[in-house]
C-alpha positions as CSV (number, residue, x, y, z in Angstrom):
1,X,109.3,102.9,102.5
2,X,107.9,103.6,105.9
3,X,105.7,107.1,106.8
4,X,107.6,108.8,109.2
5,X,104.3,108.7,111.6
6,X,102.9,105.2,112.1
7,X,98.9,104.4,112.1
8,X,99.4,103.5,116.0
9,X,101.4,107.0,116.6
10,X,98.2,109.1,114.6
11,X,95.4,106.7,116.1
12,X,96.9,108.1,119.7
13,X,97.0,111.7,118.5
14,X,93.3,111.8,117.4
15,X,92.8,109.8,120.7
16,X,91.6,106.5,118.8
17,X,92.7,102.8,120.7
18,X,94.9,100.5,119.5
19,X,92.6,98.3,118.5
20,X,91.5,98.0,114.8
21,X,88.7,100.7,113.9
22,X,87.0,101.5,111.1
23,X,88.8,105.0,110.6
24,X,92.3,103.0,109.9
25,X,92.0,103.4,106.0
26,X,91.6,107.1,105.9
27,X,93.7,108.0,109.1
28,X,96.4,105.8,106.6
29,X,95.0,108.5,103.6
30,X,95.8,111.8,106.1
31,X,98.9,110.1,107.3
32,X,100.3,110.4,103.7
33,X,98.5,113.6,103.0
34,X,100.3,114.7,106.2
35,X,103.2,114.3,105.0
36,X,102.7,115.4,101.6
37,X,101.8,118.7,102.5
38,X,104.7,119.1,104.7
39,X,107.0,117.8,101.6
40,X,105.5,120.5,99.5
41,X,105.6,123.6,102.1
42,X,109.1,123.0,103.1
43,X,110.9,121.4,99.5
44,X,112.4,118.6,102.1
45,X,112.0,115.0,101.8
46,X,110.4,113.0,105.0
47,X,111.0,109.5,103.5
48,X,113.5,107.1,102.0
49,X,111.4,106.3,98.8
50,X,112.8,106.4,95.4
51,X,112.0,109.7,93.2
52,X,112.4,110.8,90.0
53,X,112.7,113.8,89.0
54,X,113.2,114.7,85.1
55,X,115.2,117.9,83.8
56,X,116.0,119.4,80.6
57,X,119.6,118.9,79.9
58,X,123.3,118.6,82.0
59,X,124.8,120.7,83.5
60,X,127.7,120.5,85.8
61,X,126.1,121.1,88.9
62,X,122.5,120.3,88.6
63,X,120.3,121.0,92.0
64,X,118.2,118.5,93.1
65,X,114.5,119.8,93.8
66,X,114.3,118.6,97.2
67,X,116.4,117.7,99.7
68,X,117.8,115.7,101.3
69,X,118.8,112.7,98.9
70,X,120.1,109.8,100.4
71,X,121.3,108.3,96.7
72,X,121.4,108.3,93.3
73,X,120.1,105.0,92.2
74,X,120.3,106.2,88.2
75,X,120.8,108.7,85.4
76,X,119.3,108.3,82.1
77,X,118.8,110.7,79.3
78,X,117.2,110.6,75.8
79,X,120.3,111.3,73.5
80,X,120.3,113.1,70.4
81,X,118.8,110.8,68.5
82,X,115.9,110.0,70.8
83,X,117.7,106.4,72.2
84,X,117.6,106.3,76.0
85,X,121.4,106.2,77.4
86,X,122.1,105.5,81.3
87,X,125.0,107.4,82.6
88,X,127.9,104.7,84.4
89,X,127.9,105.5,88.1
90,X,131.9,106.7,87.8
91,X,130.6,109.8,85.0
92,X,128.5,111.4,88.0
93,X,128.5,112.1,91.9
94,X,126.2,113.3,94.6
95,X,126.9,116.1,96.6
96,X,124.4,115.3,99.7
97,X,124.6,118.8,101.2
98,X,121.6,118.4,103.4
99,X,119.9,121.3,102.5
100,X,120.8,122.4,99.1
101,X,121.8,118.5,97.4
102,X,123.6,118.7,94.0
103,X,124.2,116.4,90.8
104,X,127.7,116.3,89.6
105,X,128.5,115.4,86.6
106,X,132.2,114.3,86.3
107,X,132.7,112.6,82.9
108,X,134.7,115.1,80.1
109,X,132.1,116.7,78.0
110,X,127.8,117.0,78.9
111,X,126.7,114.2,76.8
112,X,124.1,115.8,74.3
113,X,120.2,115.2,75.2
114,X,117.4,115.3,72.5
115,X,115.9,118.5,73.0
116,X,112.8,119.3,74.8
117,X,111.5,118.7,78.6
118,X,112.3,115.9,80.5
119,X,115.0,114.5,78.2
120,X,117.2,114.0,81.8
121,X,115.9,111.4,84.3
122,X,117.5,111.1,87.7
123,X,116.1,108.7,89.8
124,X,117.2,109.2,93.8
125,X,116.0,108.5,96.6
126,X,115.3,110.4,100.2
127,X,117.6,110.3,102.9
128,X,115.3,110.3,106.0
129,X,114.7,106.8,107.7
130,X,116.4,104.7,109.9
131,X,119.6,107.1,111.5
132,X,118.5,109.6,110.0
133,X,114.7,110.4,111.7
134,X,112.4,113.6,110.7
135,X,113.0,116.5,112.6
136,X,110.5,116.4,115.9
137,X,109.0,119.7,115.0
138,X,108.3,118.1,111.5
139,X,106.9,115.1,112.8
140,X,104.6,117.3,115.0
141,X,103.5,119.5,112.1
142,X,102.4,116.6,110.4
143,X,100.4,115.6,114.1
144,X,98.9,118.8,113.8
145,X,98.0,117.9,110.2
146,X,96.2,114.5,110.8
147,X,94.5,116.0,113.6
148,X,92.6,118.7,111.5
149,X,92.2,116.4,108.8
150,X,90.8,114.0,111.0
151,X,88.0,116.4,113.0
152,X,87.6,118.0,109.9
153,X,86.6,115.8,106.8
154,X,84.2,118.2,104.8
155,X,85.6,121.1,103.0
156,X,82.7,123.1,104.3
157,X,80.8,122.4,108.1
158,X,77.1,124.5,108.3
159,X,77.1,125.8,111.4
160,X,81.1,126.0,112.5
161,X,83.4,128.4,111.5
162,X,85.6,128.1,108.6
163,X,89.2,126.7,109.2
164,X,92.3,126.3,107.3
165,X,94.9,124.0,108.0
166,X,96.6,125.0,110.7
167,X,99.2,127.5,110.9
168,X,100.8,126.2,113.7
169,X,101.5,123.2,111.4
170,X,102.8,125.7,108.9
171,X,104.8,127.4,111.9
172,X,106.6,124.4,112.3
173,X,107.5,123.8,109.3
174,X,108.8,127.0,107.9
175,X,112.3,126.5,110.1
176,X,112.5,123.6,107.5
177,X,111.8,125.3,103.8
178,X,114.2,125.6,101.1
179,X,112.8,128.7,99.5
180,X,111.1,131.1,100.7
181,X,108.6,132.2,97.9
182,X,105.5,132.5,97.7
């Protein structure tokens, strides 16, 4: 998996050379925290990496809780008796809607899950990477990101004025969110 913003591409934002510098490791750290926080804000996936994301029973339709999914690598369940079962790739399909991705489930009949959380297990993974890049306004959120993160490693500075993370990062972003809760 490959961040969608590469240590050379944050090093030139925070006006740092090419060269090595002793700043790589954490501008690495804020490059994933970048992104992280703009997964989280927006419900979207910036990556190709595999996921997995547990529910508590079938359904027909079952939404995935982000978006969007590139594939479904698996789906296993803890049947009724507690045995883990994996679901044959011709018993379910993906819908890739790119905002709103779905879980079919095609086979006759749910198959019955041991009660209780997490007894469905869908591994999947993102569908952003090569030909299909981040957003630009994305990718510059998560600039905007690295940048504070970078000039501003202590939660609190004496002497400066408190700062948040930016909300131009957030006002980026929010073109890209699912929901729009709280």
């Amino acid at each position: 998996m490959a961040e969608p913003i590469t240590l050379a591409q944050a090093k030139a934002h925070v006006n740092l050379g090419l060269e090595a510098h002793p700043d790589d490791a954490m501008l690495t750290g804020f490059i994933v925290a970048a992104r992280q926080y703009a997964e989280e804000f927006t419900g979207r996936i910036y990556t190709d990496e595999e996921r997995v994301w547990f529910a508590d029973a079938f359904a027909a339709r079952m939404s995935f809780p982000a978006a969007p999914v590139g594939a479904v690598v698996s789906v296993r369940y803890y049947d009724s008796e507690g045995e883990l079962q994996t679901l044959g790739t011709g018993q379910y399909r993906l819908y890739a809607h790119p905002v709103y991705p779905e879980l079919l489930v095609t086979m006759e009949g749910l198959p019955e899950v041991q009660p209780g959380p997490g007894a469905v297990i869908v591994t999947y993974t993102g569908a952003h990477g090569v030909g299909n890049p981040v957003p630009e306004l994305a990718i510059a959120a998560m600039k905007l990101t690295i940048g504070h993160l970078y000039a501003n490693r202590e939660d609190v500075v004496v002497g400066a004025s408190v700062a948040d993370l930016p909300t131009g990062a957030r006002g980026l972003l929010w073109p890209f969110r699912r929901d729009f809760g709280v």
